[in-house]
C-alpha positions in Angstrom: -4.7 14.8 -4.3 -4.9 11.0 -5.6 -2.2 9.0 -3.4 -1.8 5.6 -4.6 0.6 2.7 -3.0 2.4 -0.2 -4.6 2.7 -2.8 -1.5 5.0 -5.6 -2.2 5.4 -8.5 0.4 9.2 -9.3 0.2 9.0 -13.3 0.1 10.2 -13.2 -3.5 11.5 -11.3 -6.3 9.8 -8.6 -8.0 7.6 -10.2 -10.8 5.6 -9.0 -13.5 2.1 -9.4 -12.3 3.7 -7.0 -9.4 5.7 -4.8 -11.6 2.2 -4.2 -13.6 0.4 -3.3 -10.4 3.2 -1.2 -9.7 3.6 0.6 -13.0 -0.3 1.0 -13.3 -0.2 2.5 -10.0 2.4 4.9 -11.0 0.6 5.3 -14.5 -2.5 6.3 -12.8 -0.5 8.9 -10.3 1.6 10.7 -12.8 -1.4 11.6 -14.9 -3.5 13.0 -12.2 -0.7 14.9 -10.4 -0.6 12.8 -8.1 1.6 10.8 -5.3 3.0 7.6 -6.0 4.1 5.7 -2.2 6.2 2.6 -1.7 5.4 0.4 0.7 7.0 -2.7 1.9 4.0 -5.4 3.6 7.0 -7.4 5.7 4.6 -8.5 8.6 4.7 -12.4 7.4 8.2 -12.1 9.3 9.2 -16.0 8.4 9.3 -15.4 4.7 10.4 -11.9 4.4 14.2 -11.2 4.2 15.8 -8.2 3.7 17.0 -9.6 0.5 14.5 -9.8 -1.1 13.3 -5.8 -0.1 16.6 -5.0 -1.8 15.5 -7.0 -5.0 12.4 -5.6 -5.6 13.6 -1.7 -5.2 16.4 -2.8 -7.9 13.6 -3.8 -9.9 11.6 -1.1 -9.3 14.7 1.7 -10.2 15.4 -0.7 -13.5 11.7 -0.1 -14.5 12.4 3.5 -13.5 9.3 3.4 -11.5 10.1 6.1 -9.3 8.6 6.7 -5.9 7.6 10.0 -4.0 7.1 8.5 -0.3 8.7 5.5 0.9 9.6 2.9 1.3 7.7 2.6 4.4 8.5 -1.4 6.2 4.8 -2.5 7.9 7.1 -4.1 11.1 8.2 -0.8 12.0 4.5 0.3 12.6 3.4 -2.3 14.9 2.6 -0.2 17.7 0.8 2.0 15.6 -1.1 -0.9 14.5 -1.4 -2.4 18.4 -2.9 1.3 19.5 -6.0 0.7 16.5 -6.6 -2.7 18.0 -6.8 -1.6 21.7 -9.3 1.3 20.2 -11.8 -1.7 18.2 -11.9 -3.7 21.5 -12.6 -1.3 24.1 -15.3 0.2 21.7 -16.6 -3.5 21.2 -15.9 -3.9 17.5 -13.0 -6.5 18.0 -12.6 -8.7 20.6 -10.5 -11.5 22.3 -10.2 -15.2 20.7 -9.0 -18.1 22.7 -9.5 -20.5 20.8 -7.1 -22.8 20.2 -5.5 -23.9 16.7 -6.6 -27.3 17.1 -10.3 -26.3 18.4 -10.1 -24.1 15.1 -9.2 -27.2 12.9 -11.5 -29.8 14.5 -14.5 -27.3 14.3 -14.0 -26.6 10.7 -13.6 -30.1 9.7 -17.1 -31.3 11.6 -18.4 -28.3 9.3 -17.5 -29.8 6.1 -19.0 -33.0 7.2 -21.9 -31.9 8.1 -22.3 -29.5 5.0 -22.0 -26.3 6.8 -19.8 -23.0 6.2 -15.9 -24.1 7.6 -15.8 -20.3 8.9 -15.7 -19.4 12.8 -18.2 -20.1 14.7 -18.7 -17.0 16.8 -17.8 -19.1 19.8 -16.2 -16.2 22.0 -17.9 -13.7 20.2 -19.6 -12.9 23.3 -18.6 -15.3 25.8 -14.8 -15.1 25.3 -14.3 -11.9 27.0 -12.7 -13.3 30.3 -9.5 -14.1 30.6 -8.6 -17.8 30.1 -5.5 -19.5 31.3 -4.4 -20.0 27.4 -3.0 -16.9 27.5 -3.8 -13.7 26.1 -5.9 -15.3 22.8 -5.8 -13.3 19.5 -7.9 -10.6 18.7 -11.0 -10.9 16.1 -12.6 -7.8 14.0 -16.5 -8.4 14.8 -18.2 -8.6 11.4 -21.6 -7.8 10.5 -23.5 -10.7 10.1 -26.5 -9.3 7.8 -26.7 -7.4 4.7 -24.5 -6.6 2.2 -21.4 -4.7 1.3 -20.9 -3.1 -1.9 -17.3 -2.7 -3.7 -17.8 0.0 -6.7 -14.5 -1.0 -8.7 -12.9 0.8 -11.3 -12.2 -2.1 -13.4 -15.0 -4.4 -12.8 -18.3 -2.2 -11.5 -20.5 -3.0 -8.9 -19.5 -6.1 -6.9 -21.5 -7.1 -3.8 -20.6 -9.9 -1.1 -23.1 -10.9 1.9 -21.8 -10.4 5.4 -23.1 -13.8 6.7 -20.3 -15.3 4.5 -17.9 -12.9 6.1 -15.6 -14.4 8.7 -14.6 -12.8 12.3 -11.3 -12.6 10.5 -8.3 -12.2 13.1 -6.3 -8.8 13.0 -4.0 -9.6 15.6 -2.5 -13.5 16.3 -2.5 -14.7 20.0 1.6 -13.8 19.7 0.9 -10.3 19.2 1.8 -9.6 15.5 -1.0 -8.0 13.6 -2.4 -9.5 10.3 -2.3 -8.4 6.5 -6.3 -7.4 6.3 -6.0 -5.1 9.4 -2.8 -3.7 8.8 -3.3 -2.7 5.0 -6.3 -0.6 6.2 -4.2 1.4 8.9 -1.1 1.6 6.7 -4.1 2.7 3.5 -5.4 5.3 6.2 -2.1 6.8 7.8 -0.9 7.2 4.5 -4.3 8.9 3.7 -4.5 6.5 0.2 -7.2 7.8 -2.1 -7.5 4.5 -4.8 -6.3 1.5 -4.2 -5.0 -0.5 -7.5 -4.0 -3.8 -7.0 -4.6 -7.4 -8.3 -8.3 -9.1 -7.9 -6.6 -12.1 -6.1 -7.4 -9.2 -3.1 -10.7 -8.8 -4.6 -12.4 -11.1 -2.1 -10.5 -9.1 0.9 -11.9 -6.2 -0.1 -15.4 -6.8 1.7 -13.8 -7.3 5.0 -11.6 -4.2 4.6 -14.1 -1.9 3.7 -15.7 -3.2 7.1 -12.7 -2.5 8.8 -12.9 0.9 7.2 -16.3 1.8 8.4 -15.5 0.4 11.9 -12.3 2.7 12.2 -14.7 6.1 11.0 -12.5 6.7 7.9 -13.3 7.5 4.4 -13.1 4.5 1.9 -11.0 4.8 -0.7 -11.9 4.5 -4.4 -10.6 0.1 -5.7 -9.6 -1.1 -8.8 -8.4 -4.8 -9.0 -6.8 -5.7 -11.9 -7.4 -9.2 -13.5 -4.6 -11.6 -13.2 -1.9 -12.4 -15.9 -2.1 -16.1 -17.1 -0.3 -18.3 -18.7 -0.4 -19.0 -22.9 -2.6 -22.6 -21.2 -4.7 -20.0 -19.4 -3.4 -20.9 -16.6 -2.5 -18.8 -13.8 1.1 -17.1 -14.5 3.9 -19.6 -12.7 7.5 -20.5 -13.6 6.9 -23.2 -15.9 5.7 -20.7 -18.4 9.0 -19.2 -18.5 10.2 -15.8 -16.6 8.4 -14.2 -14.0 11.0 -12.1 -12.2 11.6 -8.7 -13.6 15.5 -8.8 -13.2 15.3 -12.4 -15.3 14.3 -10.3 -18.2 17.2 -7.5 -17.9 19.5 -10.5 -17.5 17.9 -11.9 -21.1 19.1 -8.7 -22.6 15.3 -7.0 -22.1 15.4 -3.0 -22.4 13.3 -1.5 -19.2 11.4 0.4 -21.5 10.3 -2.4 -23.7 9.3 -4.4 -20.6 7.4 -1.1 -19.2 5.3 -1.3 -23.0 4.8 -4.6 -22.8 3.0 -4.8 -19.3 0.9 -1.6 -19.6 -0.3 -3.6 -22.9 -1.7 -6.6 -20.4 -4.8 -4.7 -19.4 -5.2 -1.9 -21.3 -5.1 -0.4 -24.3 -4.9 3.1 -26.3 -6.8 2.2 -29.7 -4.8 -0.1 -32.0 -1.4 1.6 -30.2 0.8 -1.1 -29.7 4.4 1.1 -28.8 4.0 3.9 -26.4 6.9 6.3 -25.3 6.6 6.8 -21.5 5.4 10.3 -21.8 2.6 9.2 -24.0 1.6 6.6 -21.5 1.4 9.5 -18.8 -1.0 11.4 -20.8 -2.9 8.8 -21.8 -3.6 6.7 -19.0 -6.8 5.7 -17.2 -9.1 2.9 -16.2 -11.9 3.8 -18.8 -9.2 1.7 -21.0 -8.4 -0.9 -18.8 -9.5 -4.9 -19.8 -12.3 -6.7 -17.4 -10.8 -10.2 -18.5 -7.4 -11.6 -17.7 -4.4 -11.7 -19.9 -2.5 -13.8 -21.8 1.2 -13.6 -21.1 2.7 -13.8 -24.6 6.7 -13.8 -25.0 7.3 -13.7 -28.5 5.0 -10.7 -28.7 7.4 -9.3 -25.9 10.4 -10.2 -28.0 9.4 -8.2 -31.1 8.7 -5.2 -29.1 12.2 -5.4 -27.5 13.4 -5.4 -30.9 11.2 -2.9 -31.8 12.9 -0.9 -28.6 16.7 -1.8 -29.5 16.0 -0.6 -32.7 14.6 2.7 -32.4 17.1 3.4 -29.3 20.0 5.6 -30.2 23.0 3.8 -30.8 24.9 5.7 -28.1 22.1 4.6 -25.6 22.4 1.2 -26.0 26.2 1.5 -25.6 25.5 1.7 -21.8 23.2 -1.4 -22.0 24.8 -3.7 -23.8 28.6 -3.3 -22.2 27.2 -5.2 -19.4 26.9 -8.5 -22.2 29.7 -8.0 -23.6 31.6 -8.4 -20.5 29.4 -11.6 -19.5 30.1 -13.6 -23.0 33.9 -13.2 -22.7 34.4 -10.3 -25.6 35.5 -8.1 -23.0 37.0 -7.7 -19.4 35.0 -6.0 -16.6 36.6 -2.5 -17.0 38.2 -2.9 -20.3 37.5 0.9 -22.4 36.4 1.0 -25.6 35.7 3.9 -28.0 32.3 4.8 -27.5 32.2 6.3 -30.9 33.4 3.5 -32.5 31.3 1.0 -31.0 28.3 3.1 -31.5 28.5 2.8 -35.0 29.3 -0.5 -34.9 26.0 -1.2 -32.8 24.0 0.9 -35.6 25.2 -1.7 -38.4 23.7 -4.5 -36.0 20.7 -3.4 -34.1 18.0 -3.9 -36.6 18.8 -7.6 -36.3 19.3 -8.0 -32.6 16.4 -8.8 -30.7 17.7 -8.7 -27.4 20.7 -7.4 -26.1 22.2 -10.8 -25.5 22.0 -11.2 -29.5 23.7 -7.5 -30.1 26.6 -8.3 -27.8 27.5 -11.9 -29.3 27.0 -10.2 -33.2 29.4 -7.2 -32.2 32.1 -10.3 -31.0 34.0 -10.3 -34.3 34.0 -6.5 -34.0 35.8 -6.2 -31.2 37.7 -9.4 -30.8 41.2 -10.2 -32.1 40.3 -13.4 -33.7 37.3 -15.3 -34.8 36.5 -19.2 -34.8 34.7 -20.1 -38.5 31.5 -21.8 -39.1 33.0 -24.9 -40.7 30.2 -25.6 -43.5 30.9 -21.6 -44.3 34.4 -21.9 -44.2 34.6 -25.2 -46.3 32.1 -23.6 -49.0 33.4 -20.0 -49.3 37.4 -20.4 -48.3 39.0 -22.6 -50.6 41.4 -23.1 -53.9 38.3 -20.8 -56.0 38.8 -17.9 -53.5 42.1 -18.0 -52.1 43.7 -15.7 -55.3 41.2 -13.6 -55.1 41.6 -12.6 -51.1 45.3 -12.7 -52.0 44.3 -9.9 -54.6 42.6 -8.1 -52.7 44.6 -8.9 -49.3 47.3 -6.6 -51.1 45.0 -3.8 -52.6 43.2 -3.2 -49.3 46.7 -2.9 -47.8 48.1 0.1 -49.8 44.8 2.0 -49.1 45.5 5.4 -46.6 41.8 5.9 -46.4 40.2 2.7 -45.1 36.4 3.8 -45.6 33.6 1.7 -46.9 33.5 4.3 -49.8 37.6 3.2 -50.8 37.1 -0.3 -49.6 34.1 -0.5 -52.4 35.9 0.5 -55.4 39.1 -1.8 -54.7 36.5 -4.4 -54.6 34.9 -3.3 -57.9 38.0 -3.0 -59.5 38.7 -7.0 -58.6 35.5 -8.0 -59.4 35.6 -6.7 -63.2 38.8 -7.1 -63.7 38.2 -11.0 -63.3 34.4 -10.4 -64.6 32.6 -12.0 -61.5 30.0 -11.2 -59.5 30.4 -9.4 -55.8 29.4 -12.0 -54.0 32.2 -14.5 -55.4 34.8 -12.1 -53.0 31.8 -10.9 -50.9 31.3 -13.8 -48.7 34.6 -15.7 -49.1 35.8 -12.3 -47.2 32.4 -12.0 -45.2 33.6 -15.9 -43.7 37.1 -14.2 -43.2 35.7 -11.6 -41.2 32.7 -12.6 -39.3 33.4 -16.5 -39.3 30.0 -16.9 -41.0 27.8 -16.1 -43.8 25.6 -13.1 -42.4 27.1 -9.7 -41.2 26.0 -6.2 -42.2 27.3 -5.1 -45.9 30.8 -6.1 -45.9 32.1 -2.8 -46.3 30.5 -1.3 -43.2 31.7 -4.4 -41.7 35.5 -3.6 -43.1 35.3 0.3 -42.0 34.3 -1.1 -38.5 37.3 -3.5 -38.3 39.2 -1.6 -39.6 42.8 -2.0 -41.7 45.0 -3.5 -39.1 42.2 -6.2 -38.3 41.2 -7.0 -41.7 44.5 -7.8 -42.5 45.2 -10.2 -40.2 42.2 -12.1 -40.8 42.8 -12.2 -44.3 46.2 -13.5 -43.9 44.7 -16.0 -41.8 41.8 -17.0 -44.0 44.6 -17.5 -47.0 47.1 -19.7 -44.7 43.4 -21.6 -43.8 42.8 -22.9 -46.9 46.6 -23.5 -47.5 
């Protein structure tokens, strides 16, 4: 059975070069039946909080990334980790380093000097056996020193590194706490891990791994390192290109789902597809498809397909999603009801135009508010002494009407409009201002039906005591 793992280290927030390793490990589970395992790599103990553990499962659930094992914490495994050591230095494929930082320091700067590889020297690779008075010394992973290792990747073919430019790398520090390129192999192994799918920042740790591997008797798994997501300057991915956490774009009023499209997109690709429901990108999913070269993180291609998203998402859907907004831009209290019904359609008059759902939320404002604030050049062209009969006109039609549909609404408006032999627009958007405060809105009687008779009288009232 294919057993993948998506292995955060909780020093940050969830980001999206993560959240694609995470959803094309997921991607690559769910279409071969598979297991998909979370697992948290919290061993650098002075930069991982529980905070930030907490923030990268709410990603993970807002991406609906959902996990079968998990999520397994690497500090509480040390002993399991300790008990591997113990095994690789009585068997003589580890052994004790008492070197001290300094002696590490000066020794790889007289390298440099002199022209020569800064790795470790070897120095108690046989000699450092006995006990010093330093203490007990950390522990090095002996490395072959000739020959080559292969890494067959997924995504990138046949990659091969020499062992003499491998380091002695150090699995467990002098204070006992084991290191990332040990402890991913024994985590990889206990969790019997068949492909491991991560970013090719890890590719050059993959060499010393598969070492490790070899040294431990286990079965190496199958890599794929995917290439790393840059910046529109080609430069590698950072804050100053805007975003990177995951949660940033929910709190931009991104749909999950949109997000999920848009990162699957960075590395792979399904034809000339560009939108992809989830269950399509289940079935079609594998690394025959996936991109060799890095790419290019592009947000206004992200914003159309948001757009794209909000569009074709049911309007009783996005009910849910965009309650949240309306609560954070003042059009509603936090627990304040509103018809669901009612604002559903309202939301299906607006979401072809809304590209996020910050933008639905403020356009449904003089839906649901009690008054709205006018755009003064709109106000000053539309609501003046050429209007003001005319909304007084229709002010007291509109007001004898018992069925306040778009359908009724139309005709008194047709009625007004021939009677004084103008155009619809002449009322249109003097009652457009009245009701939206500007000059774009949905067709004004959908916009009427919506805010309905009590509403639309009051605004027109005000709108006639406005121009005076």
């Amino acid at each position: 059975m294919v057993r993948v793992r998506f292995a955060p280290s909780p020093t940050g927030h969830l980001h999206i070069g993560g959240a694609r390793t995470a959803l094309f490990n997921w991607l690559y589970a769910r279409n071969n039946g598979g297991k998909f395992i979370l697992r948290i790599e919290d061993t650098d103990t002075t930069r991982s909080t529980d905070e930030y553990i907490e923030a990268i499962i709410e990603g993970m659930k807002w991406l609906n990334l959902d996990w079968d094992e998990g999520p397994f914490r690497q500090t509480d495994r040390f002993d399991i980790y300790r008990s591997y050591i113990d095994r690789l230095v009585d068997e003589g494929k580890a052994y004790r380093c008492y070197c001290t930082a300094e002696e590490l320091e000066q020794r790889r700067h007289e390298a440099l000097e002199q022209g020569r590889s800064p790795k470790y020297d070897g120095r108690c690779r046989e000699s450092g056996q006995e006990a010093r008075s330093k203490g007990q010394g950390a522990v090095r992973f002996r490395m072959p020193q000739e020959g080559q290792v292969i890494v067959n990747d997924m995504i990138k073919g046949s990659v091969a590194f020499d062992n003499n430019q491998l380091d002695d790398l150090i699995i467990m520090r002098s204070d006992g706490t084991p290191t990332y390129n040990f402890v991913v192999v024994v985590d990889d192994v206990d969790m019997k891990i068949t492909h491991v799918i991560r970013g090719d920042d890890h590719l050059n740790n993959t060499p010393k791994q598969i070492h490790i591997y070899k040294a431990l008797g286990y079965e190496i798994p199958e890599f794929a390192h995917l290439p790393m997501i840059l910046g529109s300057d080609k430069a590698r991915l950072s804050k100053r290109h805007g975003a990177t956490s995951v949660m940033a774009y929910k709190d931009m009023g991104y749909l999950s789902d949109a997000l999920v499209n848009y990162l699957v997109r960075l590395g792979w690709a399904y034809g000339d597809q560009e939108i992809f429901a989830r269950e399509e990108l289940v079935k079609c999913f594998s690394f025959e498809n996936a991109g060799k070269s890095s790419a290019i993180l592009n947000p206004e291609k992200l914003l159309w397909l948001n757009s794209q998203y909000i569009m074709k998402t049911p309007a009783e859907e996005l009910v849910e999603f965009v309650k949240p907004f309306l609560v954070i831009e003042g059009i509603i209290s936090e627990g304040q009801d509103l018809d669901r019904i009612w604002l559903g359609k309202a939301i299906t008059t607006l979401q072809e135009r809304a590209k996020t759902l910050v933008e639905l939320a403020k356009s449904l404002r003089y839906y649901i508010a009690e008054d709205i604030e006018y755009d003064e050049k709109a106000k000053a062209k539309f609501l003046n002494e050429k209007s003001r009969d005319l909304l007084v006109e229709l002010q007291n039609s509109l007001a004898t009407l018992s069925d306040f549909s778009h359908t009724e609404t139309e005709k008194v408006f047709k009625a007004i409009t021939e009677k004084h032999n103008i155009k619809l627009g002449n009322l249109a958007q003097p009652v457009r201002v009245a009701m939206t405060g500007g000059t774009e809105s949905p067709g004004i009687f959908e916009v009427l039906e919506i805010v309905g008779k009590e509403k639309t009288i009051k605004r027109l009232e005000k709108a006639i005591e406005a121009i005076g």
